[in-house]
N, C-alpha and C positions, 0 to 999 in steps of 0.2 A: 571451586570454593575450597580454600584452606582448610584441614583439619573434616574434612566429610570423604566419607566414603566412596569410589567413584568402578561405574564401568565393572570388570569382572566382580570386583572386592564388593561392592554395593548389590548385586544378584545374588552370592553367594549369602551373605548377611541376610537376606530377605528368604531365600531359600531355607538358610536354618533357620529364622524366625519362623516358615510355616511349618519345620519339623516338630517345633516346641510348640506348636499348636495342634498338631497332630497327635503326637504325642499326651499334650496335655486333655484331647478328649478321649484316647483311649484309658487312660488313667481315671475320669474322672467316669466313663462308659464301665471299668471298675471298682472303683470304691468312690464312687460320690453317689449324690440325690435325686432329685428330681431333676428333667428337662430343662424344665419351667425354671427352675430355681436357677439354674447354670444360665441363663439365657437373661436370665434380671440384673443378677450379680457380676455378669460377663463384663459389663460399663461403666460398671461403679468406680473403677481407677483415674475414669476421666474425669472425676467429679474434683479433679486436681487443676484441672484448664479454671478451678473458678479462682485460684491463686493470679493469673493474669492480671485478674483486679486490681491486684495491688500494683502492679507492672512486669515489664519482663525476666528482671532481674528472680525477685519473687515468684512470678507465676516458673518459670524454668525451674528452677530449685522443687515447687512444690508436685509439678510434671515428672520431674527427673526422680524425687525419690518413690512417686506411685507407678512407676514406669522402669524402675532397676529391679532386675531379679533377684537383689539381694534378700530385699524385703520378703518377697514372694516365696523365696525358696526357706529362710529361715521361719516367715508362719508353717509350711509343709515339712518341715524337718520335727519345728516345733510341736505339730498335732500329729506326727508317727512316732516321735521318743516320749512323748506325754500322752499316748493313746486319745488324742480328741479329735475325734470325725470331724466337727466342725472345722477346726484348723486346717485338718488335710484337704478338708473337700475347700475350703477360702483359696489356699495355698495353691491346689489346682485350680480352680477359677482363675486366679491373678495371673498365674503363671501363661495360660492360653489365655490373659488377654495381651499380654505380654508380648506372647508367638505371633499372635495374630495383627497388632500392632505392629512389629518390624515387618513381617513377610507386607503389609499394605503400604509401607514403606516410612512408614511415621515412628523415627528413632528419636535416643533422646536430645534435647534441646539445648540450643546454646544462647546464653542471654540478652542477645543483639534481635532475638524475634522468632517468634511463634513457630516461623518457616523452614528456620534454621536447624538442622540436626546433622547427627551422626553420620546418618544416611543419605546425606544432600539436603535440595530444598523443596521443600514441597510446598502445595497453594497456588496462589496466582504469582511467587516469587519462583515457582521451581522452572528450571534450565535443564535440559535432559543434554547428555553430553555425548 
């Protein structure tokens, strides 16, 4: 598939995706909350999949911005230069769900279908190469 990741380049992607998940629970193992709380909030980014409603075009775009570490990293920049726990511990959340999200192999989306990512294809559409 055009434009996805394949073979070496696509394990290594998924490898650093489980670094930043790793990473993201020893970070959050120090300055975040509860378990409990880490473990509710862990899912909350997928509550972007409810944008498919609208179609694919839509649903991708709304995937693709709770799914880019842009967002993620600038709440966490944002709640350590503005002292707010809350943000930093959000920031961490997002961030490892993020990690944990690529290393599974679910990157972000291209607007032709749900299946279609960064990282290949996943579902009953994926082709292992």
């Amino acid at each position: 598939m055009a434009g996805a990741a394949s073979g070496g380049i696509r394990i290594l992607l998924r490898l650093e995706g489980l670094c930043v998940f790793v990473v993201s629970l020893l970070a959050y193992a120090r300055y975040g909350g509860t378990w409990g709380a880490f473990g509710l909030c862990l899912l909350a980014p997928d509550l972007s999949l409810f944008g498919y409603l609208a179609g694919p075009k839509v649903g991708a775009m709304a995937y693709n911005v709770a799914h880019s570490l842009i967002g993620a990293l600038a709440t966490l920049a944002a709640g350590i230069m503005l002292s707010a726990p809350l943000a930093v511990i959000a920031g961490i959340i997002w961030v490892a769900h993020i990690g944990l999200d690529r290393a599974l192999g679910y990157g972000l989306k291209y607007s032709n279908g749900f299946g279609v990512t960064h990282l290949g294809l996943i579902g009953r559409t994926r082709v292992d190469a």
